[in-house]
C-alpha positions in Angstrom: 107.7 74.0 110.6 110.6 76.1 109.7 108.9 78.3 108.2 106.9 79.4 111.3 110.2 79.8 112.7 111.4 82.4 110.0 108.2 84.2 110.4 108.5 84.4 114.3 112.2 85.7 114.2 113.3 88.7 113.6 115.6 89.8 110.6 118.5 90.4 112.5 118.3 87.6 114.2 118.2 85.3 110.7 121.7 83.6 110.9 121.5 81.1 108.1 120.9 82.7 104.5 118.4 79.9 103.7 116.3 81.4 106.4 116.3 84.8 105.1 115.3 83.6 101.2 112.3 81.9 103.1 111.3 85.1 104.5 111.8 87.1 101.1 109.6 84.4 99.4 107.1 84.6 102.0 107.2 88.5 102.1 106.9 88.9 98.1 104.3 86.4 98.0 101.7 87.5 100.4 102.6 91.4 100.8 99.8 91.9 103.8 102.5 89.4 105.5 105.5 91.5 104.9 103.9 94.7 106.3 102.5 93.2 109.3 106.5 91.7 109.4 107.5 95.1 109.1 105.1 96.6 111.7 106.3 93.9 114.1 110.0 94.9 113.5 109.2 98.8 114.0 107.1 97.8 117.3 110.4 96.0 119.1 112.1 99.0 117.6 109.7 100.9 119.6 111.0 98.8 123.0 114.5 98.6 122.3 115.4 102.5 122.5 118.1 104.0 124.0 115.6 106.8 126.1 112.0 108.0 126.5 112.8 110.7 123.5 114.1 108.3 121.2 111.1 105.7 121.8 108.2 108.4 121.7 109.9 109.9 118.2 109.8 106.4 117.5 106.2 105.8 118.9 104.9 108.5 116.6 106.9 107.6 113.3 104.8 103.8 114.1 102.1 103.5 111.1 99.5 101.4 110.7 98.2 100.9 107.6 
């Protein structure tokens, strides 16, 4: 069950080191989960910017593989 939790939460929000090794195993070990981690973390990016500009430069820099 804590894993689900690691997944869910974001990186910066990982307090407890144990937490962040479960995400580096989980990332290494199935690397279609560790881009669509990544995606997630560029898509609040996305919503947490300062202005317009800065989220539509952001918006545009957002790949999907």
């Amino acid at each position: 069950m804590r894993d689900r939790y690691v997944l869910l939460t974001r990186r910066k929000d990982l307090n407890d080191f144990d937490d962040q090794i479960k995400l580096q195993v989980w990332t290494d070990k199935c690397p279609l989960l560790g881009q669509a981690y990544e995606l997630k973390k560029q898509f609040f990016d996305i919503n947490e910017a300062e202005s317009i500009n800065e989220a539509s430069v952001q918006k545009l820099a957002f790949k999907c593989p």
